[in-house]
SEVEXMAR-981461 format. One record per residue (C-alpha): x, y, z; residue number from 1. Coordinates in steps of 0.02 Angstrom, whole numbers, plus 50000, padded with zeros to 5 digits. Layout:
  east north    up num
     X     Y     Z NUM
...
// end
This chain:
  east north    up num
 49046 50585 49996   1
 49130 50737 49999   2
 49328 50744 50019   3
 49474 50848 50038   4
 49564 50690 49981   5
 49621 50667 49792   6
 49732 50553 49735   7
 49863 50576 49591   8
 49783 50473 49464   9
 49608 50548 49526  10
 49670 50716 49495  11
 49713 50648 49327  12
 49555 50560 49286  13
 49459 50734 49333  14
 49579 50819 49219  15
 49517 50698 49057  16
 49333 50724 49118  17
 49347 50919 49113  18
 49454 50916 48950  19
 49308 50828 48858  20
 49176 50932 48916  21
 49269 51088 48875  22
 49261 51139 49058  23
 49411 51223 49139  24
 49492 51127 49285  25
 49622 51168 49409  26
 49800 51086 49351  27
 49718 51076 49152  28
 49813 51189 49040  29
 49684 51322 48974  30
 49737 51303 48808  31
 49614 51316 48660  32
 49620 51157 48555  33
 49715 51168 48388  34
 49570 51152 48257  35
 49547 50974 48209  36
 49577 50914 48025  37
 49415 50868 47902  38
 49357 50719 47988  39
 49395 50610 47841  40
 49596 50631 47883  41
 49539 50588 48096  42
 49589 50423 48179  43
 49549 50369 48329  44
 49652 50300 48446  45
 49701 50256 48631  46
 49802 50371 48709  47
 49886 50290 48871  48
 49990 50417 48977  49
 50122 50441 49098  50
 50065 50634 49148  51
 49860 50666 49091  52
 49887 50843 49055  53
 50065 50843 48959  54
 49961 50697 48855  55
 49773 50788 48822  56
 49890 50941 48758  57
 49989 50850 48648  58
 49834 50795 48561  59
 49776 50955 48558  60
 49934 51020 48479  61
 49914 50892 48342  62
 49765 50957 48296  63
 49658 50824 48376  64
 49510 50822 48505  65
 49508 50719 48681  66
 49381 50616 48700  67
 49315 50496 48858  68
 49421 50444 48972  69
 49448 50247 48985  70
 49424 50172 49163  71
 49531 50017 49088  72
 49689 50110 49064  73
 49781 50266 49111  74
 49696 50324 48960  75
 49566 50415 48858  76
 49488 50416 48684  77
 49555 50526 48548  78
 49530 50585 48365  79
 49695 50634 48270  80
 49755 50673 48112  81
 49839 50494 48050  82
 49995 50616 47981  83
 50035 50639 48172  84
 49997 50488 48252  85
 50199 50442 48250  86
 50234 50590 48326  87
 50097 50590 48451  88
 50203 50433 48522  89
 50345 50514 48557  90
 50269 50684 48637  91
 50298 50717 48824  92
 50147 50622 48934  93
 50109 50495 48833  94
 50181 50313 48856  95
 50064 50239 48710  96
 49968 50265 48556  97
 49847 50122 48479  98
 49723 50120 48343  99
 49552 50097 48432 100
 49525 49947 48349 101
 49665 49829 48423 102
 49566 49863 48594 103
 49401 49824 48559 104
 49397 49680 48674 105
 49396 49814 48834 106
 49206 49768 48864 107
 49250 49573 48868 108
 49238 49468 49036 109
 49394 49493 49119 110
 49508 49322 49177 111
 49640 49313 49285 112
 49731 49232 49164 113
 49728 49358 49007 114
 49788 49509 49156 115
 49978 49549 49160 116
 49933 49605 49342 117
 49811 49488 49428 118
 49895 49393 49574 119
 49882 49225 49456 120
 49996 49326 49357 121
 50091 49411 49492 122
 50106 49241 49586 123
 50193 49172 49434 124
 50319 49326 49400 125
 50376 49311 49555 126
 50413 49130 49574 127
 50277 49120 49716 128
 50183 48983 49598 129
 50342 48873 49603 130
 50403 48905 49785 131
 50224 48816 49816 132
 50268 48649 49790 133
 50421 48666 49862 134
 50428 48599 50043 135
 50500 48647 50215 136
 50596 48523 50331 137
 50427 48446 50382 138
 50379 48394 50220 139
 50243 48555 50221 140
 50210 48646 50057 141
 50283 48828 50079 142
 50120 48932 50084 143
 50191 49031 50244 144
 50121 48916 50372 145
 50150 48958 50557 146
 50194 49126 50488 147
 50116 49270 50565 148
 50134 49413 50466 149
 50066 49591 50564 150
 49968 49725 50447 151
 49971 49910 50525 152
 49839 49974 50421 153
 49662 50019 50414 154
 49587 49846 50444 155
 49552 49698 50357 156
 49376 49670 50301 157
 49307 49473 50300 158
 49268 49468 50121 159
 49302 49328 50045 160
 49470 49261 50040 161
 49509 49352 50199 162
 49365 49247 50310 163
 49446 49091 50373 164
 49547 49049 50545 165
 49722 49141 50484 166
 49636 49309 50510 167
 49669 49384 50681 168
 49647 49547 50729 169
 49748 49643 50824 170
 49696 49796 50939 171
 49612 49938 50852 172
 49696 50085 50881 173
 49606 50185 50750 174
 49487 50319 50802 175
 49337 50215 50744 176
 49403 50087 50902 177
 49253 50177 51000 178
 49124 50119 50885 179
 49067 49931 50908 180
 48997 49910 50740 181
 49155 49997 50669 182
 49303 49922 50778 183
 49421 49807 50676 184
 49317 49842 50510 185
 49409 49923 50370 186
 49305 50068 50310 187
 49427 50129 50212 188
 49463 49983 50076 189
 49658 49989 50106 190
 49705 49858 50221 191
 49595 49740 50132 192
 49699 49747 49980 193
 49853 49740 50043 194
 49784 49574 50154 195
 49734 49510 49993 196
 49910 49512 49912 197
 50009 49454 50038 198
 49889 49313 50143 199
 49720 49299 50016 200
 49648 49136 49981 201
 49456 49086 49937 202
 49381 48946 50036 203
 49407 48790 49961 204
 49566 48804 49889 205
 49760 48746 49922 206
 49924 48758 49855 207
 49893 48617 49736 208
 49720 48688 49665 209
 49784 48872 49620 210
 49815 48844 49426 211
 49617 48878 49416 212
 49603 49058 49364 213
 49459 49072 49461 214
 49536 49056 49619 215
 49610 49218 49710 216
 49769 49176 49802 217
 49887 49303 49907 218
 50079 49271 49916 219
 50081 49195 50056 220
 49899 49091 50064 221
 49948 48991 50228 222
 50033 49134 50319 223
 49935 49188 50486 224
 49884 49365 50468 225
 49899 49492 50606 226
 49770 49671 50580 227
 49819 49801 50677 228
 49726 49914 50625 229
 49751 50120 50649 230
 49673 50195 50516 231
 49495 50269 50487 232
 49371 50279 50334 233
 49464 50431 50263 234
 49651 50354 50315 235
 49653 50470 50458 236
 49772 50432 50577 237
 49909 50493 50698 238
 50110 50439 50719 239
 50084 50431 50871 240
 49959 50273 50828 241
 50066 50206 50704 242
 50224 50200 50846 243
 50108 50113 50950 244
 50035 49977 50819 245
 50227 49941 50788 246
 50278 49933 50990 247
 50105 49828 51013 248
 50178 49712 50880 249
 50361 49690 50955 250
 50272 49649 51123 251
 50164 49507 51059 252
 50280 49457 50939 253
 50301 49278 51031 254
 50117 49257 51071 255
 50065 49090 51073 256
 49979 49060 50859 257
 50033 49237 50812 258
 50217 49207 50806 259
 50250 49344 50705 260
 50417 49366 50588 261
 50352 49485 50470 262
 50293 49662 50488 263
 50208 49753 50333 264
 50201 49959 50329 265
 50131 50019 50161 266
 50129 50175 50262 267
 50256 50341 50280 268
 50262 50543 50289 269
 50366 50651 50224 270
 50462 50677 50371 271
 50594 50767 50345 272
 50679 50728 50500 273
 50859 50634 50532 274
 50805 50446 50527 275
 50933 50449 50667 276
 50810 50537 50771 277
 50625 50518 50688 278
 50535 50422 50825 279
 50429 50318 50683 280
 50594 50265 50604 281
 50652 50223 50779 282
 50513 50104 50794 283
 50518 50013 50657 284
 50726 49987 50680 285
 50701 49922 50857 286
 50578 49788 50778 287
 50699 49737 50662 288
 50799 49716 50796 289
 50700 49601 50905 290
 50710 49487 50759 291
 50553 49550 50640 292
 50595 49585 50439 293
 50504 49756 50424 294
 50436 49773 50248 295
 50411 49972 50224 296
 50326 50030 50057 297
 50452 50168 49969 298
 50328 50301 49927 299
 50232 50378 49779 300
 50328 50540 49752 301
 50398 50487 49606 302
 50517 50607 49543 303
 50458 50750 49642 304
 50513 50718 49803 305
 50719 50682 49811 306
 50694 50556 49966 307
 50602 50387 50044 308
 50439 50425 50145 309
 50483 50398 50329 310
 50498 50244 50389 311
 50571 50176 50236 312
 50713 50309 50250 313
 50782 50198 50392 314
 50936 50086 50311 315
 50890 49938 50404 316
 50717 49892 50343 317
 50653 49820 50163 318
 50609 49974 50071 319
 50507 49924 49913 320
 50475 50023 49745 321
 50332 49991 49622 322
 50395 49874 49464 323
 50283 49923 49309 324
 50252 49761 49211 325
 50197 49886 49051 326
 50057 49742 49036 327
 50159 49601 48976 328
 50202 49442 49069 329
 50395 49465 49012 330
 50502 49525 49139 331
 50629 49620 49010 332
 50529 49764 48974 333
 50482 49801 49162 334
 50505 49985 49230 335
 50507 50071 49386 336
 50326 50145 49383 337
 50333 50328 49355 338
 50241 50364 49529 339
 50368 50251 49623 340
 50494 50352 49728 341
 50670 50371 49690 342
 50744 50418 49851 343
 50925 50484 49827 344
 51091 50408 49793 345
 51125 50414 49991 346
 50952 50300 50016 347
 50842 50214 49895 348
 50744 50074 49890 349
 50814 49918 49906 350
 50718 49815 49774 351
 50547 49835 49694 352
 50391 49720 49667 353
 50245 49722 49556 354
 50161 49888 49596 355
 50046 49935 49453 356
 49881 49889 49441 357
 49883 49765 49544 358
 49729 49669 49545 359
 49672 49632 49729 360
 49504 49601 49830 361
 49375 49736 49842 362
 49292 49814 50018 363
 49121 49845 49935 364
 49075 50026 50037 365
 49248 50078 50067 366
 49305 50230 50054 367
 49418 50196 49942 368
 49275 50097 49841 369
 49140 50228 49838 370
 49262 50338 49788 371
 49371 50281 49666 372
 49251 50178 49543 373
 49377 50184 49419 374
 49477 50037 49515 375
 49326 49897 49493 376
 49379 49781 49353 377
 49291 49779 49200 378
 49244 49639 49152 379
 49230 49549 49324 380
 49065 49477 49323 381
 49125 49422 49528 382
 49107 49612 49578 383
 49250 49567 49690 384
 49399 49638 49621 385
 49472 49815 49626 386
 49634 49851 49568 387
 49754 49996 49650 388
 49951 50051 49608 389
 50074 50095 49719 390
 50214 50046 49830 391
 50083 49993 49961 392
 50042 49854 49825 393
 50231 49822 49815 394
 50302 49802 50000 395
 50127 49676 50029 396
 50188 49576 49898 397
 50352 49576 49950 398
 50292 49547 50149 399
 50222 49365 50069 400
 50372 49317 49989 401
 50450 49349 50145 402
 50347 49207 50227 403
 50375 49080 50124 404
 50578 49126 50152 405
 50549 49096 50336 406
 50425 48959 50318 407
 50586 48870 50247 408
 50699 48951 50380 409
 50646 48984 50528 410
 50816 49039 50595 411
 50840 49171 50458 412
 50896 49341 50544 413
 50789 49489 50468 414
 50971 49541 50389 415
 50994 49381 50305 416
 50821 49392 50250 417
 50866 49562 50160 418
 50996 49493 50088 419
 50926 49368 50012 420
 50810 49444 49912 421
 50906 49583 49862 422
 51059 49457 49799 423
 50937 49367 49690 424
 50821 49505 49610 425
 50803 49481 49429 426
 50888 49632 49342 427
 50799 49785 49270 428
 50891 49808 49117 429
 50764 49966 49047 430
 50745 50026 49240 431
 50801 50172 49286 432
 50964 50162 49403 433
 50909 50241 49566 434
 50703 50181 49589 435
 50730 50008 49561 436
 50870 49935 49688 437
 50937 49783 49685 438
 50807 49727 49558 439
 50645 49647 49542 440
 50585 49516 49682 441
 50609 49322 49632 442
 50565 49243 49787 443
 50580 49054 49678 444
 50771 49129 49685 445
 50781 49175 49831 446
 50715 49012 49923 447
 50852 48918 49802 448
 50998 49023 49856 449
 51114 48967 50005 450
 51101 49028 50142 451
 51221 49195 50161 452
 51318 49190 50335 453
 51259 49304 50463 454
 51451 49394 50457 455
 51397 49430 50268 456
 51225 49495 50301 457
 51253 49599 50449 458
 51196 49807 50424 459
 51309 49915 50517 460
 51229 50073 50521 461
 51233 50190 50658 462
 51103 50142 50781 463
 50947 50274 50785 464
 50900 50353 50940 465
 50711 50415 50919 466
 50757 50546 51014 467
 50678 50675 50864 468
 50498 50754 50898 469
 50341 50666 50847 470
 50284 50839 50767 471
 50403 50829 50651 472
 50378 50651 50614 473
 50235 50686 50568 474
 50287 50779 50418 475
 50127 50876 50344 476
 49996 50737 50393 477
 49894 50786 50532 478
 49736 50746 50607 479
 49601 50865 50684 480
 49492 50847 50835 481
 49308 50835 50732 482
 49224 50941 50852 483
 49325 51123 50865 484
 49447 51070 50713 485
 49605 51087 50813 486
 49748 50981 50726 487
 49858 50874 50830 488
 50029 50960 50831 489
 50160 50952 50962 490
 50240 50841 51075 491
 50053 50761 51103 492
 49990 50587 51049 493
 49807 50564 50987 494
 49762 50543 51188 495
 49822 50696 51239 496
 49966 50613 51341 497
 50147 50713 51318 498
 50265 50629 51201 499
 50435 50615 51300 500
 50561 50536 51161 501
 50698 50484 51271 502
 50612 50400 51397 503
 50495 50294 51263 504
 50643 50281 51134 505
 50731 50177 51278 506
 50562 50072 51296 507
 50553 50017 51114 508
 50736 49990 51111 509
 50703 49861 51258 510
 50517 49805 51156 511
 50440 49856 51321 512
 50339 50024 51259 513
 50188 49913 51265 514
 50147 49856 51431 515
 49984 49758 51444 516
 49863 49869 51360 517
 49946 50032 51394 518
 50070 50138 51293 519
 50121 50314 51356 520
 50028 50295 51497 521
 49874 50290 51434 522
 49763 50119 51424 523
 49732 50084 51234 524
 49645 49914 51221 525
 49612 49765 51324 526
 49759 49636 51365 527
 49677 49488 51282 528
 49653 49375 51128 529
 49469 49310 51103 530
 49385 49204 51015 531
 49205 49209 50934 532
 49082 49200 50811 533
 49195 49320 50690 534
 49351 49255 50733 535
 49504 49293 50840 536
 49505 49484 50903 537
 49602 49591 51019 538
 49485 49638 51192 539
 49446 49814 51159 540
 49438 49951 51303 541
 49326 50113 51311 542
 49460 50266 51302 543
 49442 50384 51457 544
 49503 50533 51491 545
 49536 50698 51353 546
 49597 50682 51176 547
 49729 50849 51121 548
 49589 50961 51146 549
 49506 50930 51294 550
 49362 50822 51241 551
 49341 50680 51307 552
 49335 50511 51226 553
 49166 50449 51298 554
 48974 50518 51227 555
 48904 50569 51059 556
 49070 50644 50969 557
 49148 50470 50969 558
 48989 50341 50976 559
 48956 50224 50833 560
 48804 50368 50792 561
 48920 50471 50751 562
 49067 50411 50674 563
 49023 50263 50533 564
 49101 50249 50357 565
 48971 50363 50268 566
 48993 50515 50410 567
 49195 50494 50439 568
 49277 50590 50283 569
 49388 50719 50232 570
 49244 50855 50282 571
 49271 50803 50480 572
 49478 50764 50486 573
 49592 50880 50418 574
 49768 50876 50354 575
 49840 50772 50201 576
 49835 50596 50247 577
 49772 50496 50118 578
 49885 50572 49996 579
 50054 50483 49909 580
 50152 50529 50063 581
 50053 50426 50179 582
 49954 50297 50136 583
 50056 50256 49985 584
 49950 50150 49884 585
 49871 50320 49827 586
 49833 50273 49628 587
 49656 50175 49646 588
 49621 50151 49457 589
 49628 50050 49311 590
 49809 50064 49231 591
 49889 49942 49111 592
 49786 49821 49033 593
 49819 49726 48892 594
// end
């Protein structure tokens, strides 16, 4: 399927393929390789790297030749004269060099067990494992029961793991909402992994049956989750839809089995608007302060970018970097992952989780699965694991650990929640200072620590307005109406409606921007919760009325004919949003793997 989308890593993967066909890519130095030694003086090795290009020249400067790329590890194949294999380690882009024969197991079957980054790993790290036989004042197991923990996201897919009772979804709010064999589906593989990680369990299994390998388990594997979904096959999606996931949450936060505490947003832009004013970081501070811990991911900009992604700029919420485990089940040699976002010394993030190659469930057709092929697991003879990196995979993991916390305490204010986990992160002794906060989650810590007073825990920072523009929220993500092309810009959400910021920055201050099934005056979805054969879903409503450019919602552009997850791609929606500044879990690949 064609795409304007490419992630980082899949730039990088393209950048190995054309090296080793001698083809000349965009972003490959057009260098002519150094002429290789007599082949009697070649090794070959693995070559893991940090930056593709900086690494494929290096070998080239050695004298050496790049060979395939590995889907297994940020890595390729490579021939090099032994005399400068040591300093082939040490050259800019590479993190790692290995004699190809200490790897020869890469065609094995995989196991949970032998991977540094499967959840049965990840679940141990973290001090998930442990927190599990711990119990709340009931005498219940702390699995995040009576939990509801709300996904805005592209859907949740029933795969397995993700098919029982605790699955309820929300209103669809995405474009594909029009499309009765589309609504509620996620097309786009995203919001099925991060589902995975924080609420995954397979059928059959409980928190005294999870030492089996076999057996995928989330974070939190009794937690109720919440979709809301607001994405499309490609990611596309609007602020303006995001703003009104979040004030759809606040509003049904006390629903009767939803009861939701948590809110998880492995989303942001690159706003570069006052967080004071940016209506998105507005909306996610007013949820916080109707008593939900908002878990925001950090971003992927790495080094590049000298800020959070919007909302995670906003001091109140959890903003979480991507931990690098560098493969090993030892915490002491963990990094902040060189795609992770650094923010500035004014705001960074405030701790970090696992975030590399994390190993979660697959959405066979997804997007993000026909896509990026790279991310199935070798090995897995289940077919039903893909792995992905980013802070996406780190704020869902931290958005589970957050359930068990209030699982055991009910009563805990989302700033004592913060400060929990922040006071008890395990140190990052080789981390670089500003990327990896407070430290790296322990949530077995956390749910041993006292309780901090709410005098002690209490953020004083001066209160946002939202009072900012929703154009400039939207930083350089926008959508396009699939007909005439015309982006979405302005003062316009995706129905058309005009965006007044004072009048619904006063609304989601008061959690009353959602009324019923309307939201800036326009009806969205139904007002209802029903049951049936698939489960608990929000009643969905036809949209009437004109989008921004004067089509209306109803007949063939927006029909299930039209749009599907083959059809909906980068080809039809414009604009940048799948990249690192959006949808942050933007590195779908293989990375460490030991």
């Amino acid at each position: 399927m064609p795409s304007r989308y490419r992630t980082a890593l899949g730039a990088a993967s393209a950048a190995i393929l054309a090296i080793a066909a001698g083809a000349v890519t965009p972003g490959v130095p057009a260098v002519a390789a150094t002429p290789a030694a007599a082949s009697a003086d070649l090794t070959r090795v693995i070559v893991e790297y940090d930056d593709a290009d900086a690494a494929a020249l290096a070998v080239q400067r050695a004298g050496g030749t790049v060979g395939r790329p590995l889907a297994v590890v940020d890595g390729f194949v490579a021939e090099v004269p032994s005399q400068h294999i040591s300093a082939l380690k040490t050259a800019p882009g590479v993190r790692g060099v290995t004699v190809d024969g200490k790897v020869a197991l890469e065609a094995s079957t995989w196991r949970a067990d032998g991977d540094a980054n499967s959840m049965f790993s990840v679940v141990r790290a973290t001090g998930a494992l442990d927190v599990w036989k711990k119990t709340d004042t009931g005498g219940h197991l702390l699995g995040g029961t009576g939990i509801g923990v709300a996904l805005i996201d592209s859907g949740v897919s029933p795969v397995t793991g993700l098919n029982d009772g605790r699955i309820i979804n929300g209103p669809d709010l995405s474009f594909e909402s029009q499309a009765p064999n589309l609504r509620y589906v996620d097309t786009f593989g995203h919001g099925t992994h991060m589902a995975g990680l924080i609420a995954g369990r397979d059928p059959g299994t409980n928190l005294t049956t999870v030492t089996d390998p076999s057996n995928f388990t989330g974070m939190a594997p009794t937690s109720t989750l919440i979709s809301v979904k607001v994405a499309a096959a490609d990611g596309a999606t609007d602020v303006s839809q995001v703003i009104a996931g979040i004030d759809w949450v606040v509003a049904h936060r006390n629903d009767a089995n939803l009861n939701i505490k948590v809110l998880n947003l492995s989303f942001g832009t690159d706003s570069t608007q006052d967080e004071r004013l940016d209506p998105l970081s507005h909306a996610v501070e007013s949820a916080w302060k109707k008593g939900i811990t908002v878990v925001v991911s950090g971003g992927n900009d790495g080094t590049t970018r000298s800020a959070l992604s919007m909302p995670a700029a906003n001091p109140y919420v959890i903003a979480v970097g991507a931990a690098d485990s560098k493969g090993t089940d030892s915490r002491s040699d963990d990094v902040v992952a060189d795609f992770s976002s650094r923010g500035n010394t004014t705001r960074s993030v405030d701790l970090t989780s696992p975030g590399r190659s994390i190993v979660g469930l697959r959405d066979p057709g997804s997007y993000v699965d026909v896509n990026y092929p790279t991310g199935l697991v070798p090995g897995d003879t289940t077919g039903r694991y893909f792995r992905g990196s980013g802070s996406s995979q780190a704020a869902a993991i931290t958005s589970g650990a957050v359930a068990l916390l209030l699982q055991q305490r009910p009563t805990l204010t989302p700033d004592q929640v913060k400060k929990l986990l922040t006071s008890t992160a395990d140190a990052m002794p080789n981390a670089v200072a500003l990327g990896r906060g407070a430290g790296e989650l322990n949530i077995k810590k956390a749910i041993e620590a006292p309780t901090p007073t709410v005098a002690a825990s209490t953020q004083n920072w001066v209160a946002s307005t939202g009072t900012g523009t929703l154009e400039a929220s939207r930083g350089t993500a926008h959508v396009a109406d699939p007909v005439s092309g015309t982006m979405l810009t302005g003062e316009k959400d995706i129905m058309g409606k005009t965006w007044n910021g004072t009048t619904w920055a006063t609304a989601a201050s008061a959690g009353t921007a959602w009324t019923g099934g309307t939201w800036n005056g326009s009806t969205w979805t139904g007002t209802t919760l029903n049951s049936g054969s698939s489960g608990k879903s929000w009643a969905s409503v036809a949209w009437t009325g004109t989008n921004w450019d004067g089509h209306t919602w109803s007949g063939r552009t927006w029909s299930g004919a039209t749009w599907d997850g083959r059809t909906w791609s980068g080809r039809t929606w414009s604009g940048n949003t799948w990249s690192g500044r959006t949808w942050s879990g933007s590195y779908w690949s293989s990375s460490i793997w030991q």
